[in-house]
MARFIPA-587417 format. One record per residue (C-alpha): x, y, z; residue number from 1. Coordinates in pm, whole numbers, m for minus. Example, Ala and Ser with C-alpha at 12.3 -4.5 7.8 and 13.67 -1.06 7.14 Angstrom:
BEGIN
<node <1230; m450; 780>; 1>
<node <1367; m106; 714>; 2>
//
This chain:
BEGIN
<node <22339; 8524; m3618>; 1>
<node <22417; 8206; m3505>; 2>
<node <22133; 8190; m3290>; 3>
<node <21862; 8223; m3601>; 4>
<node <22041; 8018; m3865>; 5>
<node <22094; 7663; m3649>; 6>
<node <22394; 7480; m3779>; 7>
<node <22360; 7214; m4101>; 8>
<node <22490; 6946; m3848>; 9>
<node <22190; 7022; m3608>; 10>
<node <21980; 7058; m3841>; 11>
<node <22023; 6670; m3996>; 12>
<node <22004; 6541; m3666>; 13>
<node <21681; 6705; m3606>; 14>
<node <21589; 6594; m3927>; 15>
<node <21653; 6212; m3882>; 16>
<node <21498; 6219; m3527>; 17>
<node <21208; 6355; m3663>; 18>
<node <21228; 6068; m3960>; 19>
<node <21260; 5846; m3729>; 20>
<node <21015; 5949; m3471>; 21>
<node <20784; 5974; m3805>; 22>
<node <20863; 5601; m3869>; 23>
<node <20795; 5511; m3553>; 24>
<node <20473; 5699; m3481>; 25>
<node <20354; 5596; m3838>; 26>
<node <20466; 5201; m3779>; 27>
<node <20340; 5181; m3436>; 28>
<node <20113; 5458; m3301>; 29>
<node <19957; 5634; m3607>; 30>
<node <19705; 5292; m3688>; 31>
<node <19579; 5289; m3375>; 32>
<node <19508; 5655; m3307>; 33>
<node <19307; 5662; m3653>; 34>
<node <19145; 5364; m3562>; 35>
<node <19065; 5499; m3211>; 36>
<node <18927; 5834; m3375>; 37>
<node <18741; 5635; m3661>; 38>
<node <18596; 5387; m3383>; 39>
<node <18497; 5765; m3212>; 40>
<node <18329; 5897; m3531>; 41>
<node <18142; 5587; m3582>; 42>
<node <18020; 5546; m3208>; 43>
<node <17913; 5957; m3221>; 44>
<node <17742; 5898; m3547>; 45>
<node <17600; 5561; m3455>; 46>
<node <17490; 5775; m3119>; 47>
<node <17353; 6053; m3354>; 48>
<node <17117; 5841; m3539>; 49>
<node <17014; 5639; m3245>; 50>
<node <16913; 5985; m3070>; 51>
<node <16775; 6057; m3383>; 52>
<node <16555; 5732; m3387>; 53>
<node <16412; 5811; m2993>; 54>
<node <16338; 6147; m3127>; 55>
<node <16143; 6030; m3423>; 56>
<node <16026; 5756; m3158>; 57>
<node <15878; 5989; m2911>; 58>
<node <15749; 6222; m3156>; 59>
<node <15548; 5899; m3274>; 60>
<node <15437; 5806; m2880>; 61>
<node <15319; 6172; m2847>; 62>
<node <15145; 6138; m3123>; 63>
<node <14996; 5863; m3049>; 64>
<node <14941; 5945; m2680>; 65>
<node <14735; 6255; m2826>; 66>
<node <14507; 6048; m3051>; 67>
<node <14450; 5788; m2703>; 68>
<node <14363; 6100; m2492>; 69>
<node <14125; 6252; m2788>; 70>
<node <13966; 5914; m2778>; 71>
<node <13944; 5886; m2415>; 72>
<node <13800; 6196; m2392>; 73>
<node <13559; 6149; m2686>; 74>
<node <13473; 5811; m2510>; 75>
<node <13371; 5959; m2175>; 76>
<node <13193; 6237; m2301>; 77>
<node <12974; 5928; m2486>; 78>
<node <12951; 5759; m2174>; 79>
<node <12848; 6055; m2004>; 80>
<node <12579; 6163; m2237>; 81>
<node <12449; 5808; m2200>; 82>
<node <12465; 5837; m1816>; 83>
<node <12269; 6138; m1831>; 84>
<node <11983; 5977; m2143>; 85>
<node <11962; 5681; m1879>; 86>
<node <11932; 5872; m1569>; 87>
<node <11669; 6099; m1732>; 88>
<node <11482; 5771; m1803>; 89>
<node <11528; 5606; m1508>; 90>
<node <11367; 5977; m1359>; 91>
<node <11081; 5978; m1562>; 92>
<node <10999; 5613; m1495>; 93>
<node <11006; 5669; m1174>; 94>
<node <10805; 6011; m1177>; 95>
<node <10541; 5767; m1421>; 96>
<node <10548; 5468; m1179>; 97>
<node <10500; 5662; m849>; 98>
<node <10184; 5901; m1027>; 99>
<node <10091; 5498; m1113>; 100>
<node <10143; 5417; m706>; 101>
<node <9946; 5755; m585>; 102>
<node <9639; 5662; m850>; 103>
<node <9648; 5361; m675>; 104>
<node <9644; 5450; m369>; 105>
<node <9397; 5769; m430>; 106>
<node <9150; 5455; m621>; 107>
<node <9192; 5232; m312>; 108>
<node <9168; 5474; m64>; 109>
<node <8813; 5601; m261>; 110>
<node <8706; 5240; m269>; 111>
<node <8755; 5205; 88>; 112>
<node <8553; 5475; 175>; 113>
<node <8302; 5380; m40>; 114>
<node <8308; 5054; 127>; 115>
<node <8249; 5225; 504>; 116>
<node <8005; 5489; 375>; 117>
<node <7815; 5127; 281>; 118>
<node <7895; 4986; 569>; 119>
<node <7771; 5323; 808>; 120>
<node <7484; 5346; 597>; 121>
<node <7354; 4974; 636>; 122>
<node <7460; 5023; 1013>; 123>
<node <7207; 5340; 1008>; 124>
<node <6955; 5130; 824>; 125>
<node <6964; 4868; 1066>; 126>
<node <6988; 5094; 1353>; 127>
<node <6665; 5280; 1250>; 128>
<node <6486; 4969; 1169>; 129>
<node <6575; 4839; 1509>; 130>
<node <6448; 5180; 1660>; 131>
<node <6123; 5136; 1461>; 132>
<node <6053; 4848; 1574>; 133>
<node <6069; 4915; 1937>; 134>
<node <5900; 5244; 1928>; 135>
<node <5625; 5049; 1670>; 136>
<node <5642; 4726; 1968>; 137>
<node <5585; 4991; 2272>; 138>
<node <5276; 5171; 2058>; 139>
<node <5116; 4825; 1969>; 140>
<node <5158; 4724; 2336>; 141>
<node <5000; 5028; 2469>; 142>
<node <4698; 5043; 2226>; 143>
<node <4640; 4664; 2189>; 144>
<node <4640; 4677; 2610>; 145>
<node <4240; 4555; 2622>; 146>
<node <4124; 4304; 2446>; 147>
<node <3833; 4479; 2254>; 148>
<node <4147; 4669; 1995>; 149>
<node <4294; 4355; 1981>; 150>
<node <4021; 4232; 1826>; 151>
<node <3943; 4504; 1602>; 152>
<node <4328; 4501; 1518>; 153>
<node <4266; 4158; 1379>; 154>
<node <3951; 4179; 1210>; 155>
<node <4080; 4479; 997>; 156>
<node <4396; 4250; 918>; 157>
<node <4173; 3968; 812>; 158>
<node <3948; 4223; 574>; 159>
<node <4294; 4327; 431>; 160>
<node <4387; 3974; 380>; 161>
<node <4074; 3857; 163>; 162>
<node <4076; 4137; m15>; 163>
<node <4411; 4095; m168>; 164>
//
């Protein structure tokens, strides 16, 4: 029985040791192990909220990220419909400007046609006056040959003349 009921002696000794181990813990260790552990809660919570804050911080910049992007997107789709409106026009000025060109063209081309049509025509002319001539010179040259239709030729000229 001795072994489960310690003697009174032992027990006071264990008793003041732990007094004294109390005393000593409590006057020299205790303060700075609850300050340690209340400098530890304060860092986790101070930690907490921080992570807290990036949270709530990122949350914002995705937000905000989203709204850019929507606006980007918004803002090229704009500048693409404009790039189309303006290459459409550009297109159809440039369809309206060459048909402009080919009338041109077409009306100068006509006009210089006209011009050598006018210009082959009054070589013709000329040509067949020229002919006339010398086929009319060889005929008067053969008939007037003697001297009696020469005179004849001249006397009919002459009648011609006073009657006019």
């Amino acid at each position: 029985m001795d072994l489960l009921l310690p003697d009174s002696g032992l027990l006071i000794y264990q008793l003041v040791g732990f007094v004294i181990l109390l005393f000593v813990l409590g006057k020299f260790a205790w303060k700075p192990i609850l300050a340690g552990l209340k400098e530890r809660e304060e860092t986790i919570e101070s930690a907490l909220l921080a992570a807290e804050q990036a949270k709530n911080e990122m949350q914002a910049l995705q937000a905000d990220n989203e709204k850019l992007l929507k606006e980007a997107r918004a803002e090229r789709d704009s500048i693409l419909k404009e790039a189309l409106t303006v290459a459409s026009t550009i297109k159809e000025e440039a369809k309206t400007e060459t048909s402009k060109i080919t009338a041109r063209m077409i009306e100068d081309a006509k006009a210089v046609i006209e011009n050598e049509k006018k210009a082959a025509l009054t070589d013709v002319k000329v040509l067949v006056a020229r002919l006339s001539l010398e086929i009319t010179e060889k005929l008067l040259r053969k008939e007037l040959a003697d001297q009696s239709a020469q005179k004849e030729l001249i006397d009919g000229l002459v009648k011609d003349l006073n009657l006019n």
